[in-house]
N, C-alpha and C positions, 0 to 999 in steps of 0.2 A: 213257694207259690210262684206262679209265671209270671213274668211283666209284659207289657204291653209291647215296649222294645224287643223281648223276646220271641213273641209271637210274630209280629213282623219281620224279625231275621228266620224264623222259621218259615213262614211265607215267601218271601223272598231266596232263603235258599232252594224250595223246590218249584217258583214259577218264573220266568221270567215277565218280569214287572216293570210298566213305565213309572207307576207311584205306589207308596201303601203307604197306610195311614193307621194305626191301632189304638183307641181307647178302651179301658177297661180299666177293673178292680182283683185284677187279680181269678176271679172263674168266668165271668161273664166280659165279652169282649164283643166291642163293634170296630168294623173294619172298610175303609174303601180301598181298593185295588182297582187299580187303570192295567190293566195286560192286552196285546196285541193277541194273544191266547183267546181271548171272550172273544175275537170277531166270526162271528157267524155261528155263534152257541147258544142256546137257550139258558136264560136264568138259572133253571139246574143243571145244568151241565159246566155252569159255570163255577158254579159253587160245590162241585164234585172235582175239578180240576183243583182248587183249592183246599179243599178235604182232603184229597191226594197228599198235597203238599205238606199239609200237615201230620198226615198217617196216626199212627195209634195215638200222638198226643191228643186229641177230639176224645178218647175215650178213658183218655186218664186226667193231665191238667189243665186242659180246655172243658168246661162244664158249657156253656153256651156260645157262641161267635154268630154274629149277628153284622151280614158283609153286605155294600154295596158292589157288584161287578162293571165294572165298563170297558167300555175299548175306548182307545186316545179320541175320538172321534167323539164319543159319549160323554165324554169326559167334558170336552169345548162345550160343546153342546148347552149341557149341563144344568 
């Protein structure tokens, strides 16, 4: 079963990332990511750079992931 830590080193190895953040149980994970990547992307688009990132694991031990996306700016904001 995946951990939470691992998804997030998964995320992190294919986005570059100001933060990420992962809870979960193991299929179901929620996630905030701060990337300089979201600036000037739409909500899915953002979340498709991250699906990227993650590649075939979404379709085997990722069952749900449930992400905020922001850019540093969004982030403050907040």
């Amino acid at each position: 079963m995946v951990t939470p830590e691992q998804v997030q080193s998964y995320i992190e190895r294919g986005l570059e990332c100001l933060e990420v953040r992962v809870a979960g149980d193991g299929q179901h994970f929620e996630a905030l990511i701060v990337s300089e990547a979201f600036r000037g992307r739409s909500r899915i688009q953002r979340h498709q750079l991250v699906y990227a990132a993650l590649g075939e694991r979404m379709r085997g031990e990722i069952h749900a992931l449930s992400m905020r996306t922001l850019t540093p700016e969004e982030a403050v904001d907040g």
